[in-house]
C-alpha positions, 0 to 999 in steps of 0.5 A, spaced: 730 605 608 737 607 609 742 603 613 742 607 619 735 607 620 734 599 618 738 598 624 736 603 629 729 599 628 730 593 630 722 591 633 716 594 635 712 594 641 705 591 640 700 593 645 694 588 643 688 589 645 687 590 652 692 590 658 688 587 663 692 581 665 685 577 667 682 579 660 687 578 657 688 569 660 680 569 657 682 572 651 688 565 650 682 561 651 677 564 647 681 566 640 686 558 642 678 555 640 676 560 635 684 559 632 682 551 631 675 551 629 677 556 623 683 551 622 679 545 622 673 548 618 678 551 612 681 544 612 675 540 612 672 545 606 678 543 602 680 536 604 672 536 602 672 539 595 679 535 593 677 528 595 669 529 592 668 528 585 662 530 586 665 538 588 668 538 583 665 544 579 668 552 579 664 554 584 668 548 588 674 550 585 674 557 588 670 557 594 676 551 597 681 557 594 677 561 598 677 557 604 685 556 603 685 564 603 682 565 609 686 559 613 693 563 611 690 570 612 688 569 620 695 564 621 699 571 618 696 574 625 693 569 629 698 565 632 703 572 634 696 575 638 694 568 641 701 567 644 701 575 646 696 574 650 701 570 656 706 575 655 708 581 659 713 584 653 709 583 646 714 585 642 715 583 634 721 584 629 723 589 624 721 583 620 717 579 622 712 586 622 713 587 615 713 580 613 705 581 616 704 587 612 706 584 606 702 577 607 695 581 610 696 585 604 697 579 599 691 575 601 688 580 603 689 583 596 688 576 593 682 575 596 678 581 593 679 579 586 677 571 588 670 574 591 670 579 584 671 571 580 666 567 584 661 573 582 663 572 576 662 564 576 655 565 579 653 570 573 656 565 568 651 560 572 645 563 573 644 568 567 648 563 562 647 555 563 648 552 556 654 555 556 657 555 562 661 549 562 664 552 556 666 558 559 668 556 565 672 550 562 679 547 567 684 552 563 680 559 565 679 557 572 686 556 573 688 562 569 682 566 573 687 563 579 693 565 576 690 572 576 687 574 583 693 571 586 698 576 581 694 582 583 694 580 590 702 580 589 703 586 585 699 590 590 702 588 597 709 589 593 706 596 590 705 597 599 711 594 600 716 599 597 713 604 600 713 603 607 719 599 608 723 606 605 719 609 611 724 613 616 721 611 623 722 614 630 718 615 635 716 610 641 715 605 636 708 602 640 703 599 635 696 600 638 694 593 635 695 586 635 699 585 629 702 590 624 699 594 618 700 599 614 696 605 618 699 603 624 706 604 621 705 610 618 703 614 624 711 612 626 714 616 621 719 622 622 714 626 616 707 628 615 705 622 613 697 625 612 699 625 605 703 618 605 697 615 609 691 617 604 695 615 597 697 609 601 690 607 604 688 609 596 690 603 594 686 598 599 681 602 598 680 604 590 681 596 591 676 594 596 671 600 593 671 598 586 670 590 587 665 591 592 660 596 588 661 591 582 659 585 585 653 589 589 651 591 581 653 583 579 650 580 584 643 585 584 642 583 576 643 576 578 638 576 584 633 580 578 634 575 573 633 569 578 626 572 580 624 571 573 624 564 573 621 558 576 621 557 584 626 551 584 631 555 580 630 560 584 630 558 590 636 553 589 639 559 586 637 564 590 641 560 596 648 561 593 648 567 592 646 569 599 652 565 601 656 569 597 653 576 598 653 574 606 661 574 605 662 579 600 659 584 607 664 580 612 669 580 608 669 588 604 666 591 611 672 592 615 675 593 609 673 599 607 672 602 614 679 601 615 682 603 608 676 608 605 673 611 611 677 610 617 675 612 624 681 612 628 677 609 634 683 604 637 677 600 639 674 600 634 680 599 629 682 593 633 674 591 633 675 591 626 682 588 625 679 581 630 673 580 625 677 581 619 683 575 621 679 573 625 671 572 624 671 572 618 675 566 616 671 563 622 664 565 619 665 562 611 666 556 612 658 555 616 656 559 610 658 554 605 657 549 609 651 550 613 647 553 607 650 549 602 645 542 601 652 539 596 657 541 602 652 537 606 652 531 603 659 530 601 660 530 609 655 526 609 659 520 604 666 523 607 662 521 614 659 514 612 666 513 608 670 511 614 665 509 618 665 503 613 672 503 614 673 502 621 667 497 620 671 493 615 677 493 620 
């Protein structure tokens, strides 16, 4: 973006979700509860997987990533819609709007490849036993985590690029509660029909390419497990209707944003709450609630400092 235009844009005006004053006081208190609960509930998962050895396992190592993940990805937008709600002006800075761009699309971005790595491990589980614990040794988990955290780098700063060069003009009114790419591009002084297709193009060959390869990984993985004995499968078949059940939550919104967007306000905001917010709400019940291993290291971390208070 060219000086002049850099300093003729100076913030935005954010026009949330609703404008009821009343609506908007219920809104405080039910996203403020919800906040809270997806932050204790990511922090438990991690402090969880840290501190039992008995989680220390790749699966474990991606799923506390995981967690990790999803508590940064609803603070990005989070906080910003929660104060919002008590304020008459919902403005937001050139570069706080940007810097919200660049984090949803990072982890976001991120966030794909690591749902693409724990299928991966769960096939390596499954389909490959003897072999497991060789494959997913220490030094592959990491260089699997280095990977998804590169690729969400290189794609947030190939968005980037792009749309920090756009010239904006216009009312500079976001129909939406924090920043993103589509709503940005609507303000450009351009036809940006062709921009916002090439630029929706990245999210979504991303978003499509990952979730047809896990729906393809994890179908083999459900035939494969159909053929062996009911313990196995049904232990097996558990950990992978946790996963199948956040890969839908997670690459749902996703694709009707970037690949299939259904220019509704309403139903983009819809789609924009459950993405930062619901989803990172719901993974950590899915792991926890469905998981016995997650239950039981509860159970030892619970039992843990009651005999500490009873030693004191």
């Amino acid at each position: 973006m060219d000086e002049g235009n850099q300093s003729a844009v100076s913030e935005f005006m954010l026009l949330g979700l609703c404008h009821s004053w009343n609506i908007q006081l219920l809104f405080f208190l039910v996203f403020i509860l919800l906040y809270l609960i997806i932050v204790l509930g990511n922090t438990l998962i991690v402090t969880l997987i840290i501190t039992d050895p008995h989680l220390h396992s790749p699966m474990y190592f991606f799923l506390a990533n995981l967690s990790f993940v999803d508590l940064w990805i609803s603070t990005v937008t989070t906080p910003k819609m929660i104060t919002d709600f008590l304020r008459e002006k919902k403005t937001i800075s050139f570069t706080g709007c940007m810097c919200q761009v660049f984090f949803v699309h990072f982890l976001g971005g991120g966030e794909m490849v690591l749902l693409l790595v724990m299928g991966y491990d769960r096939y390596m589980a499954i389909c490959k036993p003897l072999h497991y614990s060789t494959i997913m040794s220490l030094r592959r988990c990491i260089g699997l985590m280095v990977s998804y955290w590169m690729v969400g780098f290189v794609h947030a700063l190939s968005q980037m690029f792009v749309i920090i060069r756009l010239p904006l003009c216009g009312p500079r009114e976001i129909d939406s509660f924090f920043c993103d790419i589509p709503l940005i591009i609507e303000l450009a002084c351009m036809n940006s029909s062709a921009l916002g297709i090439f630029l929706n193009a990245g999210s979504g060959v991303i978003s499509m390419t990952t979730f047809v390869v896990l729906l393809i990984s994890y179908t083999y993985i459900l035939l494969i497990v159909h053929q062996r004995s009911k313990t196995a499968a049904s232990k097996a078949l558990s950990t992978c209707t946790a996963h199948i059940t956040v890969v839908v939550l997670f690459f749902g919104p996703c694709i009707f944003i970037y690949v299939w967007p259904l220019s509704i306000p309403w139903v983009d905001k819809f789609l924009a709450v459950f993405f930062s917010v619901i989803t990172p709400l719901l993974n950590p019940a899915i792991y926890s609630l469905r998981n016995r291993e997650m239950k039981n290291a509860m159970k030892r971390l619970r039992n843990y400092y009651i005999k500490s208070e009873d030693s004191i």
